[in-house]
C-alpha positions as CSV (number, residue, x, y, z in Angstrom):
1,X,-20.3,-116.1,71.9
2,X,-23.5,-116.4,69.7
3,X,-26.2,-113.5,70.1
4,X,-29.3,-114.5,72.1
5,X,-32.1,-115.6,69.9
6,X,-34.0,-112.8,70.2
7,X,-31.0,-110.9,68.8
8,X,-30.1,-113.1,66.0
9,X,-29.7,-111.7,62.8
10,X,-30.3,-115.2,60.9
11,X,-33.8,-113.9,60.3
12,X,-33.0,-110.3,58.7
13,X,-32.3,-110.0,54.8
14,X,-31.1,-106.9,52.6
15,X,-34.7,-107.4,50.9
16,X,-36.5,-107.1,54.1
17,X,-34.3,-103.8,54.6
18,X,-35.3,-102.5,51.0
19,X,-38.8,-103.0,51.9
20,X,-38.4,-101.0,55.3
21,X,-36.4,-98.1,53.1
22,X,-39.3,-98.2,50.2
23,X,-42.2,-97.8,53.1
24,X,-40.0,-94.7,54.4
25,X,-39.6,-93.3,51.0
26,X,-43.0,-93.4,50.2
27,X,-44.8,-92.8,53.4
28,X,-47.5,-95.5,52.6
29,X,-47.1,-99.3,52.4
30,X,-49.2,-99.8,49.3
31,X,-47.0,-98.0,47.0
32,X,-44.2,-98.9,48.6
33,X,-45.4,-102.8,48.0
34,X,-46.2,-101.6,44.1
35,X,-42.7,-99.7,44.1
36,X,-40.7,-103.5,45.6
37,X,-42.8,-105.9,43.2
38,X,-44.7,-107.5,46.1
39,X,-48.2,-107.8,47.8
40,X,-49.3,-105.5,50.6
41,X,-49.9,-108.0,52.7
42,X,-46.6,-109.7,52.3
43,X,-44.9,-106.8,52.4
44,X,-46.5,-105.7,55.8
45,X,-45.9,-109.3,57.0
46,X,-42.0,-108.4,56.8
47,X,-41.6,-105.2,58.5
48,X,-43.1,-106.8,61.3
49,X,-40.9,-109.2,61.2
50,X,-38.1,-106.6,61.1
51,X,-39.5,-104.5,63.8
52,X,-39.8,-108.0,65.7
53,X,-36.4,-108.7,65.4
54,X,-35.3,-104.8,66.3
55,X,-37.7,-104.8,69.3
56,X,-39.1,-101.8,68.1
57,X,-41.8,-100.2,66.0
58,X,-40.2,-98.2,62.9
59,X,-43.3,-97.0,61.5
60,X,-46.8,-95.7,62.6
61,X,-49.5,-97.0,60.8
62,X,-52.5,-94.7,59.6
63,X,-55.5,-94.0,57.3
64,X,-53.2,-91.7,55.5
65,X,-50.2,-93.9,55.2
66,X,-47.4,-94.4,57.4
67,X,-44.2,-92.9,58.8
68,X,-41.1,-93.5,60.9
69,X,-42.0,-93.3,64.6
70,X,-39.0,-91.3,67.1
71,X,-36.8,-94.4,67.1
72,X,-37.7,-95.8,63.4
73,X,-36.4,-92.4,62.3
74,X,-33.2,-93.2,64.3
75,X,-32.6,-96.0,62.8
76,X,-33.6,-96.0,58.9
77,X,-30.6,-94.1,58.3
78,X,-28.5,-96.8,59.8
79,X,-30.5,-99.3,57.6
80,X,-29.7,-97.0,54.3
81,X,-26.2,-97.2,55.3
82,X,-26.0,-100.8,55.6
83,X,-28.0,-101.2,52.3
84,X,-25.8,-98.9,50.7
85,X,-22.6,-100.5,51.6
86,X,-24.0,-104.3,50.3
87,X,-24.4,-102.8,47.3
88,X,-20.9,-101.0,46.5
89,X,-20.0,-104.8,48.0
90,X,-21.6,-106.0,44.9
91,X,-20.7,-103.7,42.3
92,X,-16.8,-103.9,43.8
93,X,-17.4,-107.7,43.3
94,X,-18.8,-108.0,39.6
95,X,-16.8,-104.8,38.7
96,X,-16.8,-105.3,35.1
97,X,-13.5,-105.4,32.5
98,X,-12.6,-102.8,29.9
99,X,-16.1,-102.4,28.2
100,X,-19.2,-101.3,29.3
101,X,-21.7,-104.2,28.6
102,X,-25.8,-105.4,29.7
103,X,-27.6,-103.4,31.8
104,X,-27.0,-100.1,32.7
105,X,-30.1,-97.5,33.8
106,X,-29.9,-94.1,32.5
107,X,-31.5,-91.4,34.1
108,X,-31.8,-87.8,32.2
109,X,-33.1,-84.6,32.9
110,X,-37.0,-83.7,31.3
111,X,-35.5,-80.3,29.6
112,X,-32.7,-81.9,27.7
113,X,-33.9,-85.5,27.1
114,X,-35.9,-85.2,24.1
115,X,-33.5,-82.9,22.3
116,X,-30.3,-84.9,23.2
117,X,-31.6,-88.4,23.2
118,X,-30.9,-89.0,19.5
119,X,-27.4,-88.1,19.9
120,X,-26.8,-90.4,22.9
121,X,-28.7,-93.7,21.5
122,X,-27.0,-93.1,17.8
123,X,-23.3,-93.5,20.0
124,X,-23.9,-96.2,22.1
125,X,-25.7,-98.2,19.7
126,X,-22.4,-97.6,17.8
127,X,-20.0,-97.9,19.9
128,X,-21.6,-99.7,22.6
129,X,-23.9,-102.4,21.2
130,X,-23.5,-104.6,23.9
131,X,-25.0,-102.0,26.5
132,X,-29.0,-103.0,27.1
133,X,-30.1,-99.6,28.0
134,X,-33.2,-98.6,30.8
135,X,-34.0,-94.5,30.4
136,X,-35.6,-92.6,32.9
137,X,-36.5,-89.1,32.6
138,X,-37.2,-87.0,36.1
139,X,-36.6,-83.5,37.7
140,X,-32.8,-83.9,39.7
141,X,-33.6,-84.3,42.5
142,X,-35.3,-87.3,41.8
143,X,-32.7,-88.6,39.7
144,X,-29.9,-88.1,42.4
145,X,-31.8,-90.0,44.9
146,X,-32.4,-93.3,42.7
147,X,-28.6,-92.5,41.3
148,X,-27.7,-92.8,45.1
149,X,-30.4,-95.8,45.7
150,X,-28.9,-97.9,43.2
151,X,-31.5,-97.4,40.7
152,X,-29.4,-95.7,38.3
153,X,-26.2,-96.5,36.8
154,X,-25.9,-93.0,35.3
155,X,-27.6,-89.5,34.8
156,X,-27.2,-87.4,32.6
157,X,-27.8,-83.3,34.3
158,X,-26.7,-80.3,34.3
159,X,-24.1,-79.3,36.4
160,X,-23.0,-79.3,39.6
161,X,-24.2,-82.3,41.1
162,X,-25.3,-81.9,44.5
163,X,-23.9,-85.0,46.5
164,X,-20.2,-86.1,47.4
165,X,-21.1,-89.2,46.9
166,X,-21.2,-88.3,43.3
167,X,-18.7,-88.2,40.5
168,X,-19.1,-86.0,37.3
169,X,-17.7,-85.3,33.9
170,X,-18.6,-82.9,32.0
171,X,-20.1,-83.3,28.6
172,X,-21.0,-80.1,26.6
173,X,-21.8,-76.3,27.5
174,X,-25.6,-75.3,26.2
175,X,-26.1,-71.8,26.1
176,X,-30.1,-70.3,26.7
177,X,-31.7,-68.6,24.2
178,X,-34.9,-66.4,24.9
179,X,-38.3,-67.5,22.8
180,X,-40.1,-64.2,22.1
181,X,-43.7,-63.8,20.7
182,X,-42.6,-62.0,16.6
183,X,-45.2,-59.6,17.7
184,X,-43.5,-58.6,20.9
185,X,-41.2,-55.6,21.5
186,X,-37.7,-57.7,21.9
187,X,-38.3,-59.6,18.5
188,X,-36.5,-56.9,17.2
189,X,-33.5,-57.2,19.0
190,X,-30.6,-59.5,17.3
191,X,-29.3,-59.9,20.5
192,X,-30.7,-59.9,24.6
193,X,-29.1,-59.6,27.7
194,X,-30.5,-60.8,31.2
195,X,-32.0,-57.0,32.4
196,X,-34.6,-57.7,29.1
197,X,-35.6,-60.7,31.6
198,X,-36.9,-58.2,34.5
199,X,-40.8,-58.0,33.1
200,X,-44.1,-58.4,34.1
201,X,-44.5,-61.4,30.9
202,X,-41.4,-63.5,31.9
203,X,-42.8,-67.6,32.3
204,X,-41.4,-70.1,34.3
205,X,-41.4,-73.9,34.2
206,X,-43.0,-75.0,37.7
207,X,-40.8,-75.6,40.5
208,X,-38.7,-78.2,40.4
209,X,-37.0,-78.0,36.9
210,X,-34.0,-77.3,37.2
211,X,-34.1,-74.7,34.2
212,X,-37.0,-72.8,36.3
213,X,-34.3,-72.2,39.0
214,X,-31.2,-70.9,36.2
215,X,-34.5,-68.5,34.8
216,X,-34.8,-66.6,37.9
217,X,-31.1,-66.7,38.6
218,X,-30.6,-64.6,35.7
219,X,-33.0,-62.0,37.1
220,X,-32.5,-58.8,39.0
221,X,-33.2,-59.8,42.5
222,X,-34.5,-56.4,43.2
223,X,-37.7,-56.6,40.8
224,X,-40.2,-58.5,42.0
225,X,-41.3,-61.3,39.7
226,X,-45.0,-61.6,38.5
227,X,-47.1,-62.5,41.4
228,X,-48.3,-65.3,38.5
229,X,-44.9,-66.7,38.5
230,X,-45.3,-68.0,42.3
231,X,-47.9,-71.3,41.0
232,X,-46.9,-73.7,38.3
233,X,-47.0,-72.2,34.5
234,X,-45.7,-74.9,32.1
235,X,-45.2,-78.4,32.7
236,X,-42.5,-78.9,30.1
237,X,-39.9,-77.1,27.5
238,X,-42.7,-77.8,24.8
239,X,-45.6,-76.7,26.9
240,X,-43.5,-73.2,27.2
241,X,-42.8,-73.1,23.6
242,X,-46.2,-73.1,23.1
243,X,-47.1,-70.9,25.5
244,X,-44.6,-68.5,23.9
245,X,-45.7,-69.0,20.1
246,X,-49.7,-67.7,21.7
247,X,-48.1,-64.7,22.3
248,X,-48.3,-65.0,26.1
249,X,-44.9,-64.1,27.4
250,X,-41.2,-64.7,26.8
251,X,-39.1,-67.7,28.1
252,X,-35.3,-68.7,28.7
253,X,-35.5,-71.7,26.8
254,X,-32.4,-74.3,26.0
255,X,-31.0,-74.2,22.9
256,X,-31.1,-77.3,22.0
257,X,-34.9,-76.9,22.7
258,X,-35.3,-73.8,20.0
259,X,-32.0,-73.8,17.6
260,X,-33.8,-76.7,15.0
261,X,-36.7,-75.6,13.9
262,X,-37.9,-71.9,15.9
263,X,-37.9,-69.9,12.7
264,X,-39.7,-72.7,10.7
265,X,-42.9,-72.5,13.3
266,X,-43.1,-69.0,12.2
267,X,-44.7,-68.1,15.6
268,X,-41.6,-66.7,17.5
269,X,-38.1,-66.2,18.2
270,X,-34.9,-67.3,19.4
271,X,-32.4,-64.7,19.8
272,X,-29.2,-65.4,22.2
273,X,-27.8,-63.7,24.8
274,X,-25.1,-60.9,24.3
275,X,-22.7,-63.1,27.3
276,X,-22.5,-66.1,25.4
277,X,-21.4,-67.5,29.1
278,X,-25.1,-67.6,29.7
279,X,-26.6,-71.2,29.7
280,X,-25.8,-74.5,31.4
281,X,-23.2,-76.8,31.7
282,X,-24.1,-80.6,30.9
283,X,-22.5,-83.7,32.5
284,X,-22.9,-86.9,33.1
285,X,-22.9,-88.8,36.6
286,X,-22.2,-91.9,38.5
287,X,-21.6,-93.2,42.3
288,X,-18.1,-92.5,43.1
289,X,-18.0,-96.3,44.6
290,X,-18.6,-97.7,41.2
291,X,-15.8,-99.6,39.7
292,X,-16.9,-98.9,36.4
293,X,-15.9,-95.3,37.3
294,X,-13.1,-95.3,34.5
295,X,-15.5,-96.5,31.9
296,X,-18.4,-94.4,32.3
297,X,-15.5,-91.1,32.4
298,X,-14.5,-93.1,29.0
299,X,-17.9,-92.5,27.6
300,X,-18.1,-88.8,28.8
301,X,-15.2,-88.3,26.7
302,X,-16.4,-90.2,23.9
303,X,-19.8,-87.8,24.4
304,X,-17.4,-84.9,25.2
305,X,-17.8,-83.1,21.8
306,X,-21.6,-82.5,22.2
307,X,-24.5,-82.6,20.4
308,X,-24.8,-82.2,16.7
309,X,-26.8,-78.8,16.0
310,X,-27.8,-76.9,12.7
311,X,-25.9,-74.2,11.3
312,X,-27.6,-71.1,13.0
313,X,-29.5,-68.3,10.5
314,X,-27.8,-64.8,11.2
315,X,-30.3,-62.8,13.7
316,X,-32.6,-60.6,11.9
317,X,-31.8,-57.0,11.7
């Protein structure tokens, strides 16, 4: 028996769905117009339409922007869900063969992309030159979500990754090094360990990085951070470098970050950790739906051995 027409469905597309899911992850309808490629207007145009055919209103308008109203917020997660499984429909459909090949969106952490990036593009344009490559660099939370959205393929963090939904392999281990001033007291020291942390000129990345988080993990819990260290301090790995070579703290840095060319600069230095078990533990990461599942675990393999570095100078004494 055929639904009455004010419950048909023939009206209602997935892209009318992505444009009520963009709206909710944005919270305004402008940029969630700018985010889907489309006009305001039009954009608008269609959720009504959608909320017509619901016989409900998902979203309150306002000056400020807009958000789900009691029963939109009900709902949206039905619409993800719906959204999401059209998708694995699609990638279970066009699963591809035995080689990876076009597109494929990379996502990659902000504190590890400009110091791996070499090493990744030198291998797949060797080994996969049939792979058209999209990089995005974000914090990852970010990069879990648009892994999760269907907006990446792949991302490339560190490890563990913090959905179900998500498969992993690991790729390399990077241990932390700390960048001191070569004027302050632990520049003499050949090696640290994570008590030398637990002072007043520690600096942080701002919230969100990932690395800011394994910082202050290493620290005694029982000694209160600088009361500087609650607002935002550097922006990036470089910013902090810099930061460090002005003499105006110490930093848990990657190594990858410090290992090249530290000594060079002249300004400061990189001395490891006694526990060479301190650092993070790189992988990359897919959907668990995706069929291409055994090729991207192929390339994790392939990127298994890790990043070529420099043969390290033996710590000063």
């Amino acid at each position: 028996m055929s639904l009455p027409p004010s419950r048909s469905l023939a009206g209602l597309t997935l892209r009318d769905l992505d444009y009520v899911l963009a709206v909710s992850r944005t919270g305004h309808f402008g940029r969630a117009a700018h985010v889907c490629g489309v006009s305001q207007p039009g954009l608008s145009e269609q959720i009504r339409k959608v909320e017509a055919l619901l016989g409900c209103t998902l979203f309150e308008r306002g000056r400020r922007g807009a958000r789900p109203t009691r029963r939109g917020a009900a709902l949206i997660p039905l619409v993800e869900r719906i959204v999401r499984d059209a998708h694995v429909l699609m990638e279970q459909a066009h699963g591809t063969g035995h080689t990876l090949a076009g597109p494929l969106a990379l996502g990659i952490i902000p504190t590890l992309a400009p110091y791996y990036m070499p090493t990744l593009l030198r291998h797949i344009r060797a080994a996969h030159p049939d792979i058209a490559l999209r990089l995005t660099e974000d914090r990852t939370a970010d990069l879990t979500r648009h892994l999760l959205d269907y907006t990446l393929d792949i991302v490339i963090a560190a490890m563990p990754a913090p959905d179900a939904g998500i498969a992993t392999a690991v790729l390399f281990f990077e241990p932390f090094r700390v960048l001191v001033p070569r004027t302050h007291p632990l520049a003499t020291k050949s090696v640290l360990s994570s008590a030398d942390l637990d002072s007043a000129d520690l600096m942080l990345l701002d919230p969100g990085h990932c690395l800011r988080d394994q910082t202050v993990s290493l620290c005694d819990p029982s000694v209160p951070l600088h009361p500087d260290l609650d607002g935002p301090i550097a922006t990036s790995v470089e910013m902090l470098r810099y930061m460090v070579d002005a003499g105006e703290g110490i930093a848990v840095m990657p190594a990858l970050a410090v290992d090249t060319d530290t000594e060079a600069r002249g300004f400061s230095r990189a001395i490891p950790f006694a526990s060479p078990e301190i650092g993070r533990t790189i992988g990359l990461w897919w959907r668990a739906t995706d069929p291409r599942a055994p090729l991207f675990a192929q390339l994790a393999r392939e990127l298994g051995a890790g990043p070529k570095r420099p043969a390290q100078k033996k710590p000063e004494r």
